[in-house]
C-alpha positions, 0 to 999 in steps of 0.5 A: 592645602591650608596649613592648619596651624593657620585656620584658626582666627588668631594666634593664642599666645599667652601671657607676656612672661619672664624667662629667669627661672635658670637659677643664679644667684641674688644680690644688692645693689645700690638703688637706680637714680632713675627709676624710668618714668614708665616702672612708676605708670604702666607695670605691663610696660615695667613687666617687658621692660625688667624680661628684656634688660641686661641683667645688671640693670634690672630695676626692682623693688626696693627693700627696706634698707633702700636696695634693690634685688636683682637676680642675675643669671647665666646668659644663654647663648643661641647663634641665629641667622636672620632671614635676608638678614645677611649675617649671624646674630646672638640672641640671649634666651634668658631676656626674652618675652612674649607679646600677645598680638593677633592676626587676621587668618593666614595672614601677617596682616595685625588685628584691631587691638593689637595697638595697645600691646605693642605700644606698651612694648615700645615704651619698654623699648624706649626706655634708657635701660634699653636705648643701647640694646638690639632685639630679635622679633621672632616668630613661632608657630607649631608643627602642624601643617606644611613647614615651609609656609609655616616658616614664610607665615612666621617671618611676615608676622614677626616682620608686621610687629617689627615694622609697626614698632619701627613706623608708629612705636618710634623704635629705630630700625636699626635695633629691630630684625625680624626672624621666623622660626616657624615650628624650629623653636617650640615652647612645647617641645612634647606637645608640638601641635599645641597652640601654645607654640604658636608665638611672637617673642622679643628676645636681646640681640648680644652679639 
């Protein structure tokens, strides 16, 4: 039976959003000598770019006195192992964002489109805030319809970006592993037949 997670003509994911409301604390630090080239031309690309980095090389607005606030927060561990992976990997759940990207139905096959948001994404990528960082591309679905094709569907979707990041975005393969989730991590835990579910994210890789 067609999963009807999949029926509809393409994923509604929204946003690209920051994770970082779990409290913490403020500080000051001396402003960046560097602020990358990208903060200063595309503010999509600035947005992912401040959701991904480790969180004590944020850039951020300067304030008056020529500082920059940054919010730190407590990590949040979650150990994954990767399908075909091999081995267990670290994610930190605070640095993490969403990527509007769409496929064709029951299909991993990417959308015309979806182009500029994923390029967008590997210019955060490329950034040297975050040459040294690995990530997990992690796919989601909802609840609705059989589970373990949701689980296969999810895995070839987060592989398609994975891959278009690797042979077009110019990302090392070695930074990337992808992962479907398929219904095991729904943004709307009340509400698991919600489209919102139904997801791409890129989340760090820590350990």
């Amino acid at each position: 039976m067609k999963n009807a997670d999949e029926r509809k003509d393409n994923i509604e994911l929204p946003q690209m959003m920051s994770r970082r409301a779990l409290g913490g604390f403020v500080l000051s630090l001396p402003l960046l000598s560097a602020v990358p080239a990208l903060a200063q031309t595309d503010q999509g690309a600035t947005n992912i770019l401040r959701s991904l980095a480790p969180h004590d090389r944020v850039p951020g607005r300067a304030s008056g006195g020529g500082k920059v606030v940054v919010r730190r927060v407590a990590p949040v561990p979650r150990r994954v192992h990767p399908r075909g992976y091999g081995q267990d990997v670290v994610i930190d759940l605070t640095r993490r964002v969403e990527v509007t990207v769409f496929f064709d139905n029951d299909s991993a096959s990417l959308r015309r489109g979806a182009e500029a948001t994923l390029m967008r994404l590997a210019l955060a990528l490329r950034d040297p805030i975050l040459l040294d960082q690995r990530f997990l591309i992690a796919g989601h679905t909802s609840a609705e319809g059989g589970y373990d094709y949701n689980v296969e569907l999810s895995q070839e979707r987060a592989a398609a970006v994975r891959d278009w990041l690797v042979s077009y975005g110019e990302i090392g393969p070695g930074r990337l592993v992808a992962h479907g989730f398929g219904p095991d991590m729904l943004r709307n835990p009340r509400s698991p037949y919600s489209p919102v579910n139904r997801r791409v994210e890129v989340i760090a890789i820590t350990g």
